[in-house]
Phi, psi and omega in degrees: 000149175202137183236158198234123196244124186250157214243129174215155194239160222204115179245120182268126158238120203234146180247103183297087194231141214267087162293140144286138193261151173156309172264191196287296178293359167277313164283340181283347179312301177306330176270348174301286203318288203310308181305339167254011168270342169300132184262134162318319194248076169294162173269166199305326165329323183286311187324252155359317176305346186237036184233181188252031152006078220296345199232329171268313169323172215300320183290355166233126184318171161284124181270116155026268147327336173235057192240345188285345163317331193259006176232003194285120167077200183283359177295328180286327197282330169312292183312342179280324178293333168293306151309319177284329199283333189268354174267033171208143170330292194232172176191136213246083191243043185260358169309292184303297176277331168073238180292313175202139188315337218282342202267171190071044208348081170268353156299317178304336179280335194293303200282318191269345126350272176322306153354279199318303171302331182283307168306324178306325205261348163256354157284346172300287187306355190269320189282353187046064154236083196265357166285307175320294204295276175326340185276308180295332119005260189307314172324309202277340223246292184292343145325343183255340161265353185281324194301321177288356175286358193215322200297144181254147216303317184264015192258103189252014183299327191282321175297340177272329170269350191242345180251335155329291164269002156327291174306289171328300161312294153353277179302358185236279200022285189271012173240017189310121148304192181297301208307282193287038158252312215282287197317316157311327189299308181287350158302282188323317165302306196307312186269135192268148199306157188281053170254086194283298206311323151323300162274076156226330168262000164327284197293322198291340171253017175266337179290315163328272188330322186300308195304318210314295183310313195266000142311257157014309160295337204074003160344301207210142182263149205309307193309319205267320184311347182285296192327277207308348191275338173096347200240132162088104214275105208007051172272003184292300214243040179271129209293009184215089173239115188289167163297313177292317173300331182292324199278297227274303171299048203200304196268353136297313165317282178333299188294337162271352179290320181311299212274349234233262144052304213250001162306322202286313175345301174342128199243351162278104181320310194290323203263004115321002190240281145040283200316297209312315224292322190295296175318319183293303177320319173314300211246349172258010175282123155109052167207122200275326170316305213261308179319339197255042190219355172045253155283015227291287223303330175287341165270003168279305172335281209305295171339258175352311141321318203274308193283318155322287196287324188289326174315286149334270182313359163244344168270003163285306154314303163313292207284302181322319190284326172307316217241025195018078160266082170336300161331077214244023220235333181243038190264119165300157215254113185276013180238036171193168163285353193235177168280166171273111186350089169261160192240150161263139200205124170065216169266017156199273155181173210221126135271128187235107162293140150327341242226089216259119138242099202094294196227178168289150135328125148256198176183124169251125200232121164106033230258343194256003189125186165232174180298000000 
């Protein structure tokens, strides 16, 4: 796929002042405030902590010395604004942002933010404080559904935050006690399984559909509406661009994201790669948009997917350990007809599905130890 995303800067003048928190737009106030109280640029040590690093990553505890990071600067104040933005349902961030959270880079501030916490939640687990650690966990995981509310279909930072902290949990997994297996379990019920792309192309294609209209209208001239839609590789500067052709492609477009959309659920692959492809053949002969998009909707799939089945498989996980069921040999594979491949790795051991993005799926468990 290839987008082409036009760049505008974006001046916040923000006064650090004790907002009361509850609604939608109050929490995207928080994760603003908190994402520029976060320096962009962590030490490596932060970097690293939620990776499988051989010497910083999941397999060596938090040294000491560097626990002292959570008190530095401006990070407690990040982390209070993070708490309040992870203590409400939904969030609104067009008040701020406009079309997508993404520009002025606040994802990227969004992704060292998710860091900050993740570390905070493995020096908790380090510390056997396994509750604290599930709560920052669950913080970062709904942060990632809050991130999807705005994020446009090829913007995958949230699917990076949402398997960050997964993995994070993951990795203390086998050293959990009952009670903070039990707690987790119950975090975990609490959050609806990680599938965004259905509503990612929703919107995404109501945002299309808009440019369409406002072609159509005289709105908008045929050029700058292509720049902004982001779609179709330098038809923006092409010397003859009509108004109809542009609005009849803008609106073939929408309508195929809508249907592209209606896919993602599908729990088979060969037969979800079957549908898009057919589909994809449908809508792109005489749409110069849709002709530029390659592979979009089966790697919208699999993404998508990806985020599904690693979701399935730890809650599968959970209820074994709660019911001490040892037996990691036999969890079905929610993308196959079989159990899911298990390997022994470390102190602990890898389930790999049938289910290919890019690679099989894999999932590492135990990566920080046992009890």
């Amino acid at each position: 796929m290839s987008i082409t995303m036009t760049r505008c800067s974006i001046v916040l003048i923000v006064s650090f002042i004790a907002v009361p928190y509850g609604n939608a737009d109050e929490t995207a106030e928080h994760y603003l405030f908190a994402a520029l109280a976060c320096d962009p640029r962590l030490p490596d040590y932060v970097e690293n902590a939620t990776t499988d690093h051989p010497k910083l990553g999941f397999v060596n505890p938090i040294a000491a010395e560097h626990t002292v990071f959570l008190k530095e600067g401006n990070i407690p104040h990040a982390l209070s604004h993070f708490e309040k933005a992870t203590s409400t349902k939904d969030c609104n961030w067009e008040r701020y942002v406009g079309f997508t959270w993404s520009e002025g880079d606040l994802k990227n501030r969004l992704h060292q933010l998710a860091r900050v916490a993740l570390f905070r939640a493995r020096t908790n687990y380090d510390k056997g404080r396994w509750e604290d650690g599930n709560r920052d966990v669950e913080r970062v995981r709904i942060m990632a559904r809050h991130m999807t509310s705005q994020a446009r279909p090829h913007e995958h930072q949230c699917f990076m935050v949402e398997n960050m902290a997964v993995f994070t949990a993951t990795a203390y997994l086998l050293r959990l006690p009952k009670t903070a297996l039990a707690d987790l379990s119950e975090s975990n019920s609490r959050i609806e399984v990680f599938s965004p792309m259905h509503g990612m192309l929703s919107r995404e294609s109501l945002r299309i559909r808009d440019l369409s209209i406002a072609v159509k209208q005289g709105g908008i001239a045929p050029a700058d509406a292509l720049s902004i839609s982001g779609y179709g590789d330098d038809l923006d500067s092409a010397p003859d661009i009509s108004v109809v052709t542009t609005a009849s492609d803008l609106q073939g477009l929408a309508t195929f994201l809508d249907e592209v959309s209606r896919h993602m659920e599908l729990r088979n692959q060969d037969e979800s790669e079957k549908h898009l492809s057919a589909l994809t053949r449908r809508f792109r002969d005489g749409n110069q948009l849709i002709a530029s998009l390659d592979d979009y909707a089966s790697n919208e799939f699999r993404e998508n997917a990806q985020g599904v089945c690693r979701n399935m498989i730890f809650t599968s996980l959970l209820e074994r350990l709660l019911s001490d069921n040892a037996d990691f040999t036999t969890i079905p594979d929610p993308y196959g007809n079989e159990s899911l491949q298990f390997k022994s790795a470390g102190t602990g051991f890898v389930l790999v599905s049938k289910l290919s993005h890019h690679s099989p799926v894999s999932f590492d468990f135990g990566a920080a130890g046992k009890e």
